[in-house]
C-alpha positions as a LaTeX table, in Angstrom:
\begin{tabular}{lrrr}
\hline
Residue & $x$ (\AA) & $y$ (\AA) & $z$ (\AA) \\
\hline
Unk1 & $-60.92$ & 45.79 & 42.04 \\
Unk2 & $-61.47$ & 48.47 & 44.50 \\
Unk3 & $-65.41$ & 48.12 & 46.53 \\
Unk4 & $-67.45$ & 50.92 & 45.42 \\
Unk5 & $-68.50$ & 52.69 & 49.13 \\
Unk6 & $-71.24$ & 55.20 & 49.05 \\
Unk7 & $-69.77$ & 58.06 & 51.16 \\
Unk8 & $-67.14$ & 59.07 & 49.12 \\
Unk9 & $-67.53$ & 61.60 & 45.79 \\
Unk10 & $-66.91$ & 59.92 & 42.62 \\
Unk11 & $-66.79$ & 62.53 & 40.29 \\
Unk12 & $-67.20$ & 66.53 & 41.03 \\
Unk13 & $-71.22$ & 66.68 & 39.45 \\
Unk14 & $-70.96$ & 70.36 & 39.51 \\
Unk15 & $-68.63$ & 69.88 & 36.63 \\
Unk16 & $-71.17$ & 68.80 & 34.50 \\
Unk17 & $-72.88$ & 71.90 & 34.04 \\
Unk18 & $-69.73$ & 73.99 & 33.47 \\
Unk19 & $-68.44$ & 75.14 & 29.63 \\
Unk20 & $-65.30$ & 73.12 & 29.89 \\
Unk21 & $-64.00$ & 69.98 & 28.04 \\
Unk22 & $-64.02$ & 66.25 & 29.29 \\
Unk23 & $-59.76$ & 66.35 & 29.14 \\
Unk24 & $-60.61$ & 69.22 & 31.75 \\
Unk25 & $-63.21$ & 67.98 & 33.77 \\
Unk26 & $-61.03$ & 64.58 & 34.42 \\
Unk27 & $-58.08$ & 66.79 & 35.21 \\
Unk28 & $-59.94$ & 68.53 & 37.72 \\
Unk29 & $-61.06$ & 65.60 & 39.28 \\
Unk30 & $-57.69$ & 63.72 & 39.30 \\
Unk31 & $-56.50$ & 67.01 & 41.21 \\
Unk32 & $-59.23$ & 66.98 & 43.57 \\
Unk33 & $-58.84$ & 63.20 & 44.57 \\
Unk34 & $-54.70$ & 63.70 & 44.97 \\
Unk35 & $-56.13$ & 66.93 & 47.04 \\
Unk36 & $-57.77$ & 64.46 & 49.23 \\
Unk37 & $-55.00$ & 62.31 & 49.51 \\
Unk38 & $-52.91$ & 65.25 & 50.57 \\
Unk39 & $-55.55$ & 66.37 & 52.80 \\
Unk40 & $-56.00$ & 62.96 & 54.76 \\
Unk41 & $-51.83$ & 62.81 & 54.99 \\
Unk42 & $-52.02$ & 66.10 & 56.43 \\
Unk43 & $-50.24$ & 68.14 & 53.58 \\
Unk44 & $-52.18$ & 71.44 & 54.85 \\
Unk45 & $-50.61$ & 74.64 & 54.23 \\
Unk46 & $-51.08$ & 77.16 & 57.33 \\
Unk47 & $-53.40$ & 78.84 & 55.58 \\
Unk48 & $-55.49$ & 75.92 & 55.33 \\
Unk49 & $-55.11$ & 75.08 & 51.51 \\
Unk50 & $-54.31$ & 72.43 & 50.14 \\
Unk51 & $-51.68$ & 72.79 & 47.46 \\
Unk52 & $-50.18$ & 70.47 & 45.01 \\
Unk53 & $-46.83$ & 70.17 & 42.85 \\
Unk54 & $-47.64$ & 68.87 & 39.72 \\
Unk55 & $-45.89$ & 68.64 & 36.15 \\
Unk56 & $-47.95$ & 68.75 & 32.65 \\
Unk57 & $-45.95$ & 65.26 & 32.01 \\
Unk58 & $-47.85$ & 63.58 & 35.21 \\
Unk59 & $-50.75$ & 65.12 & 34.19 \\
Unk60 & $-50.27$ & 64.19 & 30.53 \\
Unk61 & $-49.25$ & 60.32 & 31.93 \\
Unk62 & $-52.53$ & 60.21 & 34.11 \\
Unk63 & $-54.80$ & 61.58 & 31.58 \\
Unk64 & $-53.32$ & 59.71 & 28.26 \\
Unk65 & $-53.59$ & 62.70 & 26.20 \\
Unk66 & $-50.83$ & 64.47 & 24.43 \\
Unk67 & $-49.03$ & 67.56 & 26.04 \\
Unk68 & $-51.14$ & 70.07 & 24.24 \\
Unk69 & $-54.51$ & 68.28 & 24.81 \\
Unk70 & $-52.83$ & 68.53 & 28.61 \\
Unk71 & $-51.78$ & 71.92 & 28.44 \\
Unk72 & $-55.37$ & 73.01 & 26.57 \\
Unk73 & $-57.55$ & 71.52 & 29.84 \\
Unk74 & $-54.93$ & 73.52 & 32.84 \\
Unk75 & $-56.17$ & 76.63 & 30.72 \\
Unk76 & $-59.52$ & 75.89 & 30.59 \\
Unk77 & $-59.39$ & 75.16 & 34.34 \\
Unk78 & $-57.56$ & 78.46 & 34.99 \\
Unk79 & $-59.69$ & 80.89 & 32.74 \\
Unk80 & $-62.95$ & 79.43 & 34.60 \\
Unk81 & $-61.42$ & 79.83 & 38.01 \\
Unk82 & $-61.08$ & 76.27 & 39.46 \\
Unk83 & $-57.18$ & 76.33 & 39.80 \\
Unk84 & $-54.65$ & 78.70 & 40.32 \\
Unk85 & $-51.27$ & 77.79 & 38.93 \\
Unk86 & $-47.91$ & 79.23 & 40.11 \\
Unk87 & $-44.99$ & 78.35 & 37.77 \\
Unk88 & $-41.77$ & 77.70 & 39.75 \\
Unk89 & $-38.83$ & 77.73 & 36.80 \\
Unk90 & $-37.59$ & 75.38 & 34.22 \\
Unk91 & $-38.04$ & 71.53 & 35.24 \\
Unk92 & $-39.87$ & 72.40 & 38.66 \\
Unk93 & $-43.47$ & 71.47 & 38.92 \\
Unk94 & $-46.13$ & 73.99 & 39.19 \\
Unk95 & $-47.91$ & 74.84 & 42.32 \\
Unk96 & $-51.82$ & 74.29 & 41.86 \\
Unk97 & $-54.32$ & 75.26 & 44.25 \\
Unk98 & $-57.83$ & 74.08 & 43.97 \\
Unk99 & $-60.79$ & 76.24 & 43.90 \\
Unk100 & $-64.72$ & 74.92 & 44.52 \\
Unk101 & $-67.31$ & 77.48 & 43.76 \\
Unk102 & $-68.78$ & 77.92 & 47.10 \\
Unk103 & $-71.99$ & 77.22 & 46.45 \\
Unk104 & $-70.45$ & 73.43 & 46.10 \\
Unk105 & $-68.19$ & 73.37 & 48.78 \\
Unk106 & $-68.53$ & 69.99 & 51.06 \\
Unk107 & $-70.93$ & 71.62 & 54.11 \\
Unk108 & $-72.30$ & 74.43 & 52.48 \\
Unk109 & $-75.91$ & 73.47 & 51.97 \\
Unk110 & $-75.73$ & 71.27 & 55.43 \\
\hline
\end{tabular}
């Protein structure tokens, strides 16, 4: 067992509100965390995203779902705006980059 500590974000709560499945809203927030993984390692493009390479199996592994349940929530996540996916060819992961509406952004209200 891991100690709960208070300053770090659990779960995204602005996904609550949003039209968008619970396979979807875990996705999102398995992204986000392996963003901040990346982010802490220092895995920062120059343009100062943060992008990831990621398969539907890993995402299919994490999330225990089947590959269209898996496939069905990176749609939802791409027709509402909160990732961008970039195909790279047969048997190469997909390039994701996250998107926060900015109202939600880390700083914004501060």
């Amino acid at each position: 067992m891991i100690p709960y500590k208070t300053d770090t974000d659990i779960f995204p709560r602005f996904l609550i509100s949003l039209d968008l499945s619970n396979d979807a809203k875990v996705l999102y927030a398995l992204l986000l965390d392996r963003a901040g993984i990346s982010r802490k390692k220092g895995y920062i493009e120059a343009d100062g995203t943060i992008r990831l390479y990621s398969t539907v199996e890993d995402a299919k592994a994490k999330l225990r779902r089947s590959r269209q349940v898996t496939t069905r929530a990176f749609h939802e996540l791409e027709s509402c705006g909160l990732i961008f996916r970039r195909k790279q060819g047969l048997g190469r992961p997909a390039v994701i980059t996250l998107n926060m509406p900015a109202d939600k952004r880390r700083g914004a209200n501060d």
